[in-house]
VMD Tcl script that draws the C-alpha trace (Angstrom):
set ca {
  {-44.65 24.13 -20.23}
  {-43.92 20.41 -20.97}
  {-40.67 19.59 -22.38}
  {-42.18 18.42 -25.87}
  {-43.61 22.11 -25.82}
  {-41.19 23.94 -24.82}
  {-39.07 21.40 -27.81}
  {-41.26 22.80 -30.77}
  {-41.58 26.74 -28.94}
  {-37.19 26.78 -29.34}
  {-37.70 25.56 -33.06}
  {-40.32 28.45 -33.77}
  {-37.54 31.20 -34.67}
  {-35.21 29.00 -36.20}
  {-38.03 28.27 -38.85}
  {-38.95 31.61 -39.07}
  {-35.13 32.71 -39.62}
  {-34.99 29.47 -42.48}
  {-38.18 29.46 -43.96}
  {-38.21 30.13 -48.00}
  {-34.11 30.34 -47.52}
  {-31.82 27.14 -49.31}
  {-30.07 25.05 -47.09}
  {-27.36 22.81 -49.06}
  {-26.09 19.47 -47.00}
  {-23.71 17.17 -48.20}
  {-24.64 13.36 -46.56}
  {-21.98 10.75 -46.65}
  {-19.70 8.87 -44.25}
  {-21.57 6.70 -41.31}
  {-24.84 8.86 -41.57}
  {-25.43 7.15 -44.96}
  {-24.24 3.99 -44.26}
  {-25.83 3.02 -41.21}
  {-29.53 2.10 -41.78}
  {-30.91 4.13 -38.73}
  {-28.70 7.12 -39.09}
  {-30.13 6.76 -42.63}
  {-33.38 7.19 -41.92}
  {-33.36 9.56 -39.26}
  {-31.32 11.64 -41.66}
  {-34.00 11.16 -44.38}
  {-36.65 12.48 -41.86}
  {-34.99 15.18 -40.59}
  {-34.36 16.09 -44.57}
  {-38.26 15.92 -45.37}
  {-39.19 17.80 -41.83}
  {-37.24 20.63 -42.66}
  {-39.02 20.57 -46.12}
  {-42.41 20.56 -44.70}
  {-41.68 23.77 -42.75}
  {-40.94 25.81 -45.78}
  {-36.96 25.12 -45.88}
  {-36.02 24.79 -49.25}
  {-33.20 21.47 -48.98}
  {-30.40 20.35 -51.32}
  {-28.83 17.23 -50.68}
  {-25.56 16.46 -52.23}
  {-24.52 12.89 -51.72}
  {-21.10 10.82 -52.34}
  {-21.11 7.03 -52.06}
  {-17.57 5.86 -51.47}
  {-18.07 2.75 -49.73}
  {-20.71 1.57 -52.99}
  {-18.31 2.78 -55.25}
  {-15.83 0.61 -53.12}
  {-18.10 -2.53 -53.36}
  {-18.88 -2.97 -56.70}
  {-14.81 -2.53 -57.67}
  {-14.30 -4.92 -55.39}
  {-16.82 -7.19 -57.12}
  {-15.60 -6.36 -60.42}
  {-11.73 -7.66 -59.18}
  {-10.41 -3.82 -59.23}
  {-8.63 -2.35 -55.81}
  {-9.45 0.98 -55.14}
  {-6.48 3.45 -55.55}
  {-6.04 6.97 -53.44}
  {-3.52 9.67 -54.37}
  {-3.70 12.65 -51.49}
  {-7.02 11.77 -50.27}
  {-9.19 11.05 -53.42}
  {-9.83 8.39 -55.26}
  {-7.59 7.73 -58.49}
  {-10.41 7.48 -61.11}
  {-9.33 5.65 -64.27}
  {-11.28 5.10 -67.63}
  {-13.20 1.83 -66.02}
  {-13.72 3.04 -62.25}
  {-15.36 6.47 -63.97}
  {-17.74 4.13 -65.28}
  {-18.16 2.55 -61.62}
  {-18.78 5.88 -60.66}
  {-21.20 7.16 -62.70}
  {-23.21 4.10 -62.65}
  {-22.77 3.95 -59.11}
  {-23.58 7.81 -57.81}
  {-25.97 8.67 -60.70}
  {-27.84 5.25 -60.48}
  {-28.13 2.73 -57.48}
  {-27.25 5.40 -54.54}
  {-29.00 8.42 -56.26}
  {-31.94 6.55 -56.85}
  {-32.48 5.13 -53.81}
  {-32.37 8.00 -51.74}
  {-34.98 9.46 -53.77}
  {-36.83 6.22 -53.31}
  {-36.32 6.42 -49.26}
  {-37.66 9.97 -49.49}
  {-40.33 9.16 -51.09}
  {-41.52 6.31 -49.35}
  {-41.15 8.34 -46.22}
  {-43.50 10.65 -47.26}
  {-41.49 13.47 -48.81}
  {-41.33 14.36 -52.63}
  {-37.32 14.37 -54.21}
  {-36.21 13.84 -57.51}
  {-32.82 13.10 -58.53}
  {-29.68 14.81 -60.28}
  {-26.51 14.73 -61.29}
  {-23.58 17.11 -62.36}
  {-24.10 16.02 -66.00}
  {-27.89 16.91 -65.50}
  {-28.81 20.49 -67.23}
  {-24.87 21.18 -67.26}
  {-25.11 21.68 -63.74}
  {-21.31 20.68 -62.98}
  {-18.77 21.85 -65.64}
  {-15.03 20.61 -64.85}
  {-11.56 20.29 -66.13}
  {-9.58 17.93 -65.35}
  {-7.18 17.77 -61.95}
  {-3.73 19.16 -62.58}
  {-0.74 19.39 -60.19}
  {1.76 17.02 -59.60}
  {0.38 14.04 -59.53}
  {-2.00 12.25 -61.26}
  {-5.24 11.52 -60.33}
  {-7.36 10.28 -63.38}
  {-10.60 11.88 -64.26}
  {-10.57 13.79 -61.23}
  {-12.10 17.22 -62.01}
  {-12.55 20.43 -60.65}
  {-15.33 21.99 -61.13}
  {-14.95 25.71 -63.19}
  {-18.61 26.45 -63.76}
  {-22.06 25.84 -61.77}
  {-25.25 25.92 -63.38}
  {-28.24 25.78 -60.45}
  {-31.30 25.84 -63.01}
  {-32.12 22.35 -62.31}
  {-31.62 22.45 -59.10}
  {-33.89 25.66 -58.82}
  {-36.40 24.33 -60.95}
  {-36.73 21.24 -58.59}
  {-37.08 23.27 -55.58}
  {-39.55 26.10 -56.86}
  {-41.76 22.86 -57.47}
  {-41.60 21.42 -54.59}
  {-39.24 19.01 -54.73}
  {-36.19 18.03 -52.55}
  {-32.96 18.23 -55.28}
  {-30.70 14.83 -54.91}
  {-27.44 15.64 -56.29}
  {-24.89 13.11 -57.55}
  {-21.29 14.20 -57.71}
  {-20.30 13.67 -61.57}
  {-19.27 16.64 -63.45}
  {-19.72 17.32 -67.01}
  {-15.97 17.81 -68.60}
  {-15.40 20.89 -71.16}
  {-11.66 20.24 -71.90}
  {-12.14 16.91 -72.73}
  {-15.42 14.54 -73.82}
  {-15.63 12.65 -70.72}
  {-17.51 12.59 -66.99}
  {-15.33 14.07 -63.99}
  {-14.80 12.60 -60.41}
  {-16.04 15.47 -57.83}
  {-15.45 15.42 -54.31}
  {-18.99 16.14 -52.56}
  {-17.88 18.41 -50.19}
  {-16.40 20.54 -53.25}
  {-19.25 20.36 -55.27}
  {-21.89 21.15 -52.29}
  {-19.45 24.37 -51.42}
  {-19.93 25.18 -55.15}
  {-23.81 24.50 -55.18}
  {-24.10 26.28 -52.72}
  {-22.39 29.51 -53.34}
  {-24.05 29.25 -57.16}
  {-27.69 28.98 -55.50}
  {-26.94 31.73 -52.68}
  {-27.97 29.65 -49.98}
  {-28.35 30.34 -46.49}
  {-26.54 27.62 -44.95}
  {-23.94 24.78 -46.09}
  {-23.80 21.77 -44.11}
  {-21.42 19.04 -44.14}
  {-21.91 15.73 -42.40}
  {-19.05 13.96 -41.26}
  {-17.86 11.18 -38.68}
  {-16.49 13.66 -36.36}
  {-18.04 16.10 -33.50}
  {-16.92 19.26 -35.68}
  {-13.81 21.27 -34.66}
  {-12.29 20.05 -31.65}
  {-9.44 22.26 -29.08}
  {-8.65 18.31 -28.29}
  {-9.04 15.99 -30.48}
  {-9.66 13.16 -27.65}
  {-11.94 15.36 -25.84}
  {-15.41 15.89 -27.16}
  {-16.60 18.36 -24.46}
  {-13.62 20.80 -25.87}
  {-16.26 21.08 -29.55}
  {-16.12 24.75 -30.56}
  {-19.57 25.48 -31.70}
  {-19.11 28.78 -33.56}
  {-15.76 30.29 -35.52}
  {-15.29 33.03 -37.21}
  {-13.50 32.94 -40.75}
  {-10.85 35.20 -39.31}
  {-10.13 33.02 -36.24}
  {-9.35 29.73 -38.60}
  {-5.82 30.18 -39.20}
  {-4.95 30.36 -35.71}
  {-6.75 27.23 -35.57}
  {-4.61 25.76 -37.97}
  {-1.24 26.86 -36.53}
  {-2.56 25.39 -33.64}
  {-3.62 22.05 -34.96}
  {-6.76 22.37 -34.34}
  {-7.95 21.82 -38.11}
  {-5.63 19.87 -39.29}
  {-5.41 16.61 -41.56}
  {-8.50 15.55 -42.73}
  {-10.60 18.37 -41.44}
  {-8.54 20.52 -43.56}
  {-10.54 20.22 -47.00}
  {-13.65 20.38 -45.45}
  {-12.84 23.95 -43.58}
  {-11.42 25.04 -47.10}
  {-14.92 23.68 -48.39}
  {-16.59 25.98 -45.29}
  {-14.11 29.34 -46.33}
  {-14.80 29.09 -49.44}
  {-18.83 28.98 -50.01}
  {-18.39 31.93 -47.05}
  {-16.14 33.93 -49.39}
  {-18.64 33.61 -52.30}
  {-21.65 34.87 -49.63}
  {-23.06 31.87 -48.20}
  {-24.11 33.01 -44.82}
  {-22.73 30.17 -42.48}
  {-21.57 26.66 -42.76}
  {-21.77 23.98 -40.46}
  {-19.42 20.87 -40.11}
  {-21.81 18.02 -38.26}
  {-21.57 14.76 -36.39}
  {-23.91 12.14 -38.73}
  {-23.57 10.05 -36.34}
  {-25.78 11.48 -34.21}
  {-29.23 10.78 -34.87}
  {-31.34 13.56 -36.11}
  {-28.52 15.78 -35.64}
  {-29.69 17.84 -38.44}
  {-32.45 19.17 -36.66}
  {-30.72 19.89 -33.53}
  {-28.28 21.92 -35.11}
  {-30.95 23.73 -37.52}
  {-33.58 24.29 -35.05}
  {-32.27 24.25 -30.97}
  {-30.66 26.85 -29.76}
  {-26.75 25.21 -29.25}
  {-26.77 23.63 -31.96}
  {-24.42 20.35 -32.07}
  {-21.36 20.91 -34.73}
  {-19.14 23.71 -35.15}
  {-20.68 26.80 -37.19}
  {-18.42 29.04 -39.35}
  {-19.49 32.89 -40.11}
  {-18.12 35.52 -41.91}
  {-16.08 38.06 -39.95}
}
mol new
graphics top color blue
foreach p $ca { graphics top sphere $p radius 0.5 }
foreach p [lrange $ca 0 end-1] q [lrange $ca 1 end] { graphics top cylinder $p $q radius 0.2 }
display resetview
């Protein structure tokens, strides 16, 4: 058997086990920013598709958001990790997430051959928030209290690959919220009962060393992450997005996957290859 063969013969049961099932990824950091990662991220996106994989695709858009501030005179501000979000960079944000980067993934999709349409958290009341509390203040910052996956469903049962911007609808006050992507792909993705959560990130996945990629841990159980964590093993940054993992686990997503997107076509490898290339959390 040649290696290309024996290449799409591994891939048979993994489409098999995903076909008709939802597969949420969130796409940010270098895999969205670098034109090649881009695209082979794009590809791997409408592949999946093809083979009967019904794929969401929540997006952020940090360093765009960062840009046009910066164009406008206006310094970005973080409190704990996200981004203070005042009256005038909410409206850099929505513009920003719901119009140029939205839009122009749906436009790469499409002119790749795949069919996507784009949404946002203000779309069909898809994202309902409140507004951040605790003790400090991060602007129109929301957290998200109810998920509505019609539109997203609709665009899937015809045919469509759902682009999701991260702006949430408030109900305690009339205004748009700030939500952190992975956040609001954990929610999507508990709401739509999907079979896998995906987050891309700039880092291998979970790591025994943090200098030492060949130390990756490729599957954890839910139970096993707080030894992790007294052990430093998820620690600083990584801690949200493992909270992100636990959570859409706790609310019956099967398994969730935190992936290097800066490997190219890394979404396939870890979807349809045996090992797999990030670190997979299950239940138990």
């Amino acid at each position: 058997m040649t290696s290309r063969a024996a290449v799409l013969a591994e891939a048979l049961p993994y489409i098999q086990k995903y076909s008709h099932k939802t597969v949420v990824v969130k796409y940010g950091g270098a895999a969205m920013e670098k034109a090649g990662l881009r695209e082979a991220v794009i590809d791997d996106v409408i592949l999946l598709a093809l083979v009967g994989i019904r794929i969401v695709l929540v997006h952020g858009g940090g360093p765009e958001i960062n840009a046009l501030l910066g164009r406008l005179g206006k310094e970005p501000r973080f409190v704990d990790g996200l981004r203070y979000t005042d009256g005038e960079t909410m409206e850099v944000v929505q513009m920003t997430l719901c119009g140029t980067v939205n839009k122009n993934l749906v436009s790469s999709v499409i002119r790749r051959g795949g069919h996507a349409v784009g949404l946002s958290g203000l779309d069909g009341g898809l994202f309902l928030a409140e507004r951040r509390r605790g003790d400090a203040d991060y602007g129109l910052v929301g957290d998200i209290r109810k998920t509505d996956p019609k539109p997203v469903r609709m665009a899937l049962e015809n045919g469509y690959i759902p682009i999701v911007s991260t702006v949430a609808q408030g109900i305690d006050a009339d205004t748009a919220y700030n939500i952190n992507a992975d956040t609001a792909a954990a929610e999507l993705s508990a709401a739509l009962g999907a079979e896998k959560l995906i987050l891309l990130t700039d880092v291998p996945g979970l790591l025994r060393d943090k200098d030492d990629p060949s130390t990756l841990i490729h599957e954890v159980k839910l139970s096993e992450i707080p030894a992790l964590a007294r052990d430093g093993v998820v620690s600083k940054g990584m801690l949200p997005k493992v909270d992100c993992c636990l959570n859409a686990l706790r609310c019956g997503v099967k398994s969730a996957t935190i992936l290097d997107g800066r490997t190219p076509h890394s979404l396939l490898m870890e979807m349809l290859t045996d090992e797999g290339v990030g670190t997979q959390i299950i239940g138990g």
